[in-house]
C-alpha positions as CSV (number, residue, x, y, z in Angstrom):
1,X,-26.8,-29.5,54.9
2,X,-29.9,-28.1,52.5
3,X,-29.3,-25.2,54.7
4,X,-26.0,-24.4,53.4
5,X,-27.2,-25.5,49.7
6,X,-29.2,-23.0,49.4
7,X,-27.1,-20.2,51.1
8,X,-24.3,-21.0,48.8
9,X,-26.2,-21.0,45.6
10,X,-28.3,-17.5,47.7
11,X,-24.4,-16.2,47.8
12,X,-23.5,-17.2,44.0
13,X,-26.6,-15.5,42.3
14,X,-25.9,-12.3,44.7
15,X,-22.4,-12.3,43.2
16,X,-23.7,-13.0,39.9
17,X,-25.9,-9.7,40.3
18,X,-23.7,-6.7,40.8
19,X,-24.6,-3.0,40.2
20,X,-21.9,-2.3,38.1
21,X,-22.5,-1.4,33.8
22,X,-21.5,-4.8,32.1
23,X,-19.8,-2.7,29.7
24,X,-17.3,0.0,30.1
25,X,-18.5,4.0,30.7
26,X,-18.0,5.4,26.9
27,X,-18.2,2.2,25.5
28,X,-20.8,2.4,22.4
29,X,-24.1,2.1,22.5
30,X,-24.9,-1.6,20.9
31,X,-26.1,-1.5,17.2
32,X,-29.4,-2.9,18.0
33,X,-30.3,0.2,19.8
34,X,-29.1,3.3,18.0
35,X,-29.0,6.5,19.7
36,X,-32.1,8.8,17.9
37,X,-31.7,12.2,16.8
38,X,-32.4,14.6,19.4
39,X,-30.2,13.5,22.0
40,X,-29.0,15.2,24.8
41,X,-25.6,16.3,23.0
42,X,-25.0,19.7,21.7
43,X,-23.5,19.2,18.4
44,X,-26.0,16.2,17.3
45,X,-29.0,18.8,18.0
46,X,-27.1,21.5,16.0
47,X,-27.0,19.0,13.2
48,X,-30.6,17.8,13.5
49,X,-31.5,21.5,13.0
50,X,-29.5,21.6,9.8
51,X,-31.1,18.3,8.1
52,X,-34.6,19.6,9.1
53,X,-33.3,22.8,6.9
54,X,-32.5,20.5,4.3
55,X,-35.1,18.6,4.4
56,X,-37.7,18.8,1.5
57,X,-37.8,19.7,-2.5
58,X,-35.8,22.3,-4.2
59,X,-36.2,24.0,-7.1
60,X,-33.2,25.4,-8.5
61,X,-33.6,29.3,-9.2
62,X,-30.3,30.5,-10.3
63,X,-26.7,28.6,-11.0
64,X,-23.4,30.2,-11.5
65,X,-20.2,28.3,-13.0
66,X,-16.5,29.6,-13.2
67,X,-15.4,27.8,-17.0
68,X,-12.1,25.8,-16.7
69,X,-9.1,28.2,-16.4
70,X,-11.6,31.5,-15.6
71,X,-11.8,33.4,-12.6
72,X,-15.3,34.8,-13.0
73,X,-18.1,33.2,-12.6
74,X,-21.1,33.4,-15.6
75,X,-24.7,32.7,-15.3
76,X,-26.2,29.1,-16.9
77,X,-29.4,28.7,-18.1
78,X,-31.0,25.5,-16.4
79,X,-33.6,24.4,-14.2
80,X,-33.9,21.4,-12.0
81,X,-34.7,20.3,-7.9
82,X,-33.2,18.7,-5.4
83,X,-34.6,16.6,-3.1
84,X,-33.2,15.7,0.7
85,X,-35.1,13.2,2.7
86,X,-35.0,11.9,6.1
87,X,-32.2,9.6,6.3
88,X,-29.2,12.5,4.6
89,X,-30.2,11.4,1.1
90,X,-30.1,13.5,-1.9
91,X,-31.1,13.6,-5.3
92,X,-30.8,16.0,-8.0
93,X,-32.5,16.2,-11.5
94,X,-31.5,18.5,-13.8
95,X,-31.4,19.6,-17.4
96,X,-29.7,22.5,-19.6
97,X,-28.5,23.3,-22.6
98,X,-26.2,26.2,-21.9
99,X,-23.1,26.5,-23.7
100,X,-21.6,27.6,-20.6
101,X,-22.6,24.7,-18.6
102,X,-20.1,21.8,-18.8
103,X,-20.0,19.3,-21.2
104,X,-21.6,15.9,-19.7
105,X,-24.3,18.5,-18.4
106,X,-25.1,19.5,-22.2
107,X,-25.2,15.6,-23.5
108,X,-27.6,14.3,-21.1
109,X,-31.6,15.9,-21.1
110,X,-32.1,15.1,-17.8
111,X,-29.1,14.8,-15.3
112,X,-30.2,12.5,-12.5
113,X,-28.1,12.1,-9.1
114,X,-28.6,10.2,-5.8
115,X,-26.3,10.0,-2.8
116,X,-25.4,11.1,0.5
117,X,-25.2,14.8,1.9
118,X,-22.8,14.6,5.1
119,X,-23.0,18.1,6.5
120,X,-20.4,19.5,8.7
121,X,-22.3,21.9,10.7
122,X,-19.4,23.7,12.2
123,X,-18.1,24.9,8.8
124,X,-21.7,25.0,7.1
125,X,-20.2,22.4,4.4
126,X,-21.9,19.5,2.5
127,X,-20.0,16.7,1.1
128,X,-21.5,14.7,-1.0
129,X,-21.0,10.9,-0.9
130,X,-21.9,7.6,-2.7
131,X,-23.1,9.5,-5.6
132,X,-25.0,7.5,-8.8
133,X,-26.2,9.0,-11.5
134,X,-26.8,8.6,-15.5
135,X,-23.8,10.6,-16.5
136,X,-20.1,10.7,-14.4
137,X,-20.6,12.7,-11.5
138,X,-16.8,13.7,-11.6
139,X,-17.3,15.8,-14.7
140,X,-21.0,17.5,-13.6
141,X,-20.9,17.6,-10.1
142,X,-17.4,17.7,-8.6
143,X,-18.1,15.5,-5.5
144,X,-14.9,15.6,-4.0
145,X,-15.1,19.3,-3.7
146,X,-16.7,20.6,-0.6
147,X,-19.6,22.9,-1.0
148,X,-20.8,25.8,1.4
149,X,-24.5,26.1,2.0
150,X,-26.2,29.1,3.7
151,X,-29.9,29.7,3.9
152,X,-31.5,32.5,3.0
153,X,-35.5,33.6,3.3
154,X,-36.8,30.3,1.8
155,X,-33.8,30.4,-0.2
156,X,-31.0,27.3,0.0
157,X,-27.3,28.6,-1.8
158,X,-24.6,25.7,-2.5
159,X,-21.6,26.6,-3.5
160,X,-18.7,24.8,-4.6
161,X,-15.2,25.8,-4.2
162,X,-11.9,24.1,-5.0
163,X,-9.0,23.0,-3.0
164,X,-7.2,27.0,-3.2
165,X,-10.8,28.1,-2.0
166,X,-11.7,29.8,-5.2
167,X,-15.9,29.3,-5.4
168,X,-16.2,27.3,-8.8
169,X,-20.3,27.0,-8.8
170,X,-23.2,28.6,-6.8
171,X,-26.1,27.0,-7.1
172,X,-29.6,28.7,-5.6
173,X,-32.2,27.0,-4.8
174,X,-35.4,28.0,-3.5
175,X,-37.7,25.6,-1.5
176,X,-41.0,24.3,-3.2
């Protein structure tokens, strides 16, 4: 009778022990073990690439804005860096006193933003998200617009364009 116990309970654990995934293929990966950087797909090496591009301190070199209504661009006097990190954040600290630059930019002395940069390597675009800062990001920044970046030799150009396409800013920043 033991005999048959113990093949029974032998039979139930072997059950109990199949090769098969617990989870679905495709399902995702849990959150306690988040898939790192690097990984074996194509796009999510293109867009480590990018953020190491990114990734560092700015100093802004030259910034262009098209004035409400205009359709040329003119030159603003300011100076300022921009910071990306590690984790997609970005901050930028700024200051001018430029009668072309807009408003809120004029009545702050130092313009101070954090938030997130999502990039969307296919289109080389940078959205930026969750944005603070010590004036209203709406009237400096525009951060529902989508902004292109390209890099150049050392060189990191942003520029902001409206929903018709029409480039409103481009900023130029050259890395530290």
């Amino acid at each position: 009778m033991s005999g048959l116990v113990c093949a029974g309970a032998l039979l139930t654990g072997l059950v109990g022990c199949t090769a098969a995934p617990l989870a679905p293929r495709g399902a995702p990966a849990p959150l306690s073990n988040p898939i790192p950087l690097g990984g074996t797909d194509a796009r999510s090496g293109e867009l480590e690439t990018e953020r190491r591009a990114f990734l560092g301190t700015w100093d802004l070199a030259t910034l262009e804005v098209a004035p409400p209504g205009a359709t040329a661009r003119v030159p603003v006097k300011a100076s300022g860096t921009l910071v990306y990190d590690e984790f997609s954040n970005l901050t930028i600290d700024a200051h001018t006193t430029d009668a072309a630059a807009p408003v809120a930019a004029r009545e702050a002395s130092i313009l101070s933003f954090k938030g997130r940069a999502v990039l969307d390597v296919a289109k080389r675009e940078l959205k930026l998200m969750n944005l603070t800062g010590n004036v209203n990001p709406d009237e400096v920044l525009s951060p529902e617009r989508r902004r292109r970046y390209e890099f150049g030799d050392g060189t990191l150009t942003l520029s902001s364009f409206d929903d018709q396409g029409q480039v409103t800013s481009v900023a130029v920043w050259r890395r530290r």
